[in-house]
N, C-alpha and C positions, 0 to 999 in steps of 0.2 A: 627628668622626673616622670615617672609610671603616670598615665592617666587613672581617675577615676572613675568604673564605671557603676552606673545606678540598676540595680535587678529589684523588683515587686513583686508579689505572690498575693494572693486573697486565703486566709485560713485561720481557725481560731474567732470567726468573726471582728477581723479586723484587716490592715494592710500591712505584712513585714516588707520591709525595705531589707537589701543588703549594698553595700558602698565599698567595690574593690578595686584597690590603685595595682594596675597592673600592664602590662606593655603588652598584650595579650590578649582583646579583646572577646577572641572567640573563646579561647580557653577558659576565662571568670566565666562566662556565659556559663559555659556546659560546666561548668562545678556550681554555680549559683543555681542551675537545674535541679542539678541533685541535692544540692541543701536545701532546697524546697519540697522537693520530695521526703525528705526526712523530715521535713517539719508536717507535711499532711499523714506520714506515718504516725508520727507521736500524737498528732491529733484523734485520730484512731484510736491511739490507745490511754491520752489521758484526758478528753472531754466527757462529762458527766449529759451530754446532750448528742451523744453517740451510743446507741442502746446496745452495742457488742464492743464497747470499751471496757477497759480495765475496771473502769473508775466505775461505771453505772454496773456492772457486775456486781462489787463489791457493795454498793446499794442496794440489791438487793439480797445482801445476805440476811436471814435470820441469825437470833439470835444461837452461838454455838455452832456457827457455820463459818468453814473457811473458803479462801479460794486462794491460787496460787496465781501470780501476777507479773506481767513481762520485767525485763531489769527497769527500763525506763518511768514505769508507773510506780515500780516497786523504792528506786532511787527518790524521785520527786518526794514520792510519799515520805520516806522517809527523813528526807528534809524539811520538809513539812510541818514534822512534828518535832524534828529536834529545834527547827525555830520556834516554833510555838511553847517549848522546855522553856528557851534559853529568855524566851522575852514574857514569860511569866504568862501565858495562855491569852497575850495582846494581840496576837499573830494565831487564827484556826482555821483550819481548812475543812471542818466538818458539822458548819451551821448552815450547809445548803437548805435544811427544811424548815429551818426559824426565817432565811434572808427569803424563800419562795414565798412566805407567809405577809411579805409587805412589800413585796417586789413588783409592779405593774408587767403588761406584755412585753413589755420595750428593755425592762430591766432595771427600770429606775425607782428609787422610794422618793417617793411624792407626800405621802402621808401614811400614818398606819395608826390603829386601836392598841391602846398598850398594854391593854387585858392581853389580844391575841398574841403580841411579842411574848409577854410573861408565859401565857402558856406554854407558847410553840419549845420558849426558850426550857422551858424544867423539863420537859422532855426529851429534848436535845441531853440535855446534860447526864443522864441517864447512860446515852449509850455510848462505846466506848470500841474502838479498833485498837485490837495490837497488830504488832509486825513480827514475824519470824524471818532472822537473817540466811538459818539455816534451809529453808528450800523456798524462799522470795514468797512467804503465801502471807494473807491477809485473815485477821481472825474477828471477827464480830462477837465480841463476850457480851451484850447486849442492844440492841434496836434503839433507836432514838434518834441518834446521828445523821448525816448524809454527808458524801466528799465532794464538796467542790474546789475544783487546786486554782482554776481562776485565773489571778494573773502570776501568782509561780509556777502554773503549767505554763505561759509564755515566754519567763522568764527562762527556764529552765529547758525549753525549746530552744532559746536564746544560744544558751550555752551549749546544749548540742552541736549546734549548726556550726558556731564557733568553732569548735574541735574539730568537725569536718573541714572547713575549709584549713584549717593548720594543718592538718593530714596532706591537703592538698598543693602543699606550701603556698598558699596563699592568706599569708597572716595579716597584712596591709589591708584590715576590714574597719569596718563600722554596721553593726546588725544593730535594727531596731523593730517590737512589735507595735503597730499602733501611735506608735511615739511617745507612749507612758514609760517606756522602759527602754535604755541605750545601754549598747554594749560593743567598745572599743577594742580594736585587737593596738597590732601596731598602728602608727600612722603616715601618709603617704611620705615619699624621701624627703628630708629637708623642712620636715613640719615637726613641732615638738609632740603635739598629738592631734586629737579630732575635737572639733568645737562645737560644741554639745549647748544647745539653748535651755534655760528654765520655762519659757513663755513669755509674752511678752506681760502678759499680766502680774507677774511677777515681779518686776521693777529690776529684776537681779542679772548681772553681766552673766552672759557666756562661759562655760567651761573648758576649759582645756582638757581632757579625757583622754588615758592610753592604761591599756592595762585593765580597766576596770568599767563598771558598767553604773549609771545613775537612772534610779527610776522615780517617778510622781505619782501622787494617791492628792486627792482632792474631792470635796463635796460638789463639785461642778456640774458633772457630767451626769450621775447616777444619783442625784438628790442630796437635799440637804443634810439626809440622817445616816451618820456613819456610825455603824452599833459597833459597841464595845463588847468584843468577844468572854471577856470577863465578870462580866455584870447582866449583860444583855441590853441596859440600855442606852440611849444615841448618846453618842460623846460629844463634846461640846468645848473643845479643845479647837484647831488649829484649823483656818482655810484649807492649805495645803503644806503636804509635807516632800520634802524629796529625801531619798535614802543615796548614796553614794557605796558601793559595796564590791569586793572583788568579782562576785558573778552576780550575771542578772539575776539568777532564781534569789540569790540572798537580798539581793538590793530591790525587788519588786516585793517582798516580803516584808521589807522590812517597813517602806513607805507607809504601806498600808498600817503595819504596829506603831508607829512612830505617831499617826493619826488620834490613837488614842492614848500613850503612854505621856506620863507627866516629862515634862524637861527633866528632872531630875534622876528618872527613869531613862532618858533617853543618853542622856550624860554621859549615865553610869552603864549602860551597853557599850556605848561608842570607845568607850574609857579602856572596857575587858577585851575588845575587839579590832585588833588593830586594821586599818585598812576603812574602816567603816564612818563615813560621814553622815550628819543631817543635816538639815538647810528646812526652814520654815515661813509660811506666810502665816499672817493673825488672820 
């Protein structure tokens, strides 16, 4: 049986891990190099806290202004918003100026005025990006908005890194950002796959994970109040959620909608979408 070796990286504001079973110690090394290198490239170009990024570009566009955008920022993005289609606007990646508005230094809501939410929020709604497939640009038809991709820029880093190391043939992986989001390739010889924890706070056994990646959204971390992209205001639904989903970008996506969407919203996703699990704390 291949050993498992453990590589770390610091990017994105958080610690990716990568976990490769391989007989080859130096060789995972210098490929776990370069997948980390690709993850501080995408970092470049889809943080909103990188001021010659993709993402903060497009933030500043006015209204009736476009700009043309790498395939990586242009791909996410556009995942983006076909999740946010498909889960009825529970899933948005373009309330960066409503969530700055009650967000502390640290990044956490603690408390906020819900005059100031209402406002921030009608204004947000106002403005409005489309996507052109035909030369990957980004089009501002009004001001209001802001993009933050968050943790489906992680996720979706995720997935990247993923497909490099498959290039690499080295598919005997386990990638994870942070530990909010896992994502499973194969798993080492003689294992049915990788065992993936909820938390312990959770109460809930371990996963067996191959093929697919599982991510958590909770009020924990970043405060009590998880705003409901659809209404604007804090939802009052579930401690935490997990999403279970073919790629991380979609399963860290979806945790987060899963947050505020009713069970029977959530049912009726999982229902249309094969591959896709959810798992809840009250």
């Amino acid at each position: 049986m291949s050993e498992v070796h453990k590589f770390s990286h610091e990017a994105m504001a958080t610690t990716f891990e990568i976990f490769l079973a391989s007989d080859d110690q130096d060789y995972a090394a210098s490929i776990a190099r370069d997948a980390f290198a690709l993850l501080d490239r995408l970092e470049e170009q889809l943080s909103r806290f990188r001021p010659h990024s993709d993402i903060s570009i497009i933030n500043f566009l006015k209204s009736g202004e476009s700009v043309r955008v790498s395939i990586p920022a242009f791909d996410c993005l556009k995942l983006a918003f076909q999740i946010s289609s498909e889960t009825g606007g529970a899933f948005d990646v373009s309330l960066a100026p409503v969530m700055d508005c009650i967000r502390n230094d640290k990044g956490e809501i603690t408390e906020f005025k819900q005059e100031v939410l209402d406002e921030a929020f009608a204004e947000k709604r106002e403005g409005l990006y489309l996507l052109s497939e035909e030369d990957l640009s980004i089009y501002c038809q009004e001001i209001g908005a802001g993009i933050d991709l968050g943790g489906i820029g992680k996720g979706f880093a995720l997935d990247q890194m993923a497909e490099f190391l498959e290039e690499w043939e080295l598919p005997q992986a386990l990638l994870h950002g942070g530990g909010s989001t896992v994502l499973a390739l194969d798993p080492p010889d003689g294992q049915e796959g990788w065992k993936v924890g909820f938390g312990e706070e959770s109460g809930k056994e371990p996963m067996v994970l191959r093929r697919a990646a599982l991510s958590g959204s909770g009020k924990a971390v970043k405060g009590a109040h998880v705003l409901d992209p659809r209404t604007g205001k804090p939802a009052l639904g579930y401690t935490r959620t997990w999403a279970k989903a073919p790629s991380a970008a979609l399963s860290d996506a979806l945790s987060t909608a899963f947050m505020v969407m009713s069970s029977e919203e959530v049912d009726a996703y999982c229902e249309a979408h094969p591959g896709v699990s959810a798992y809840f704390l009250a």
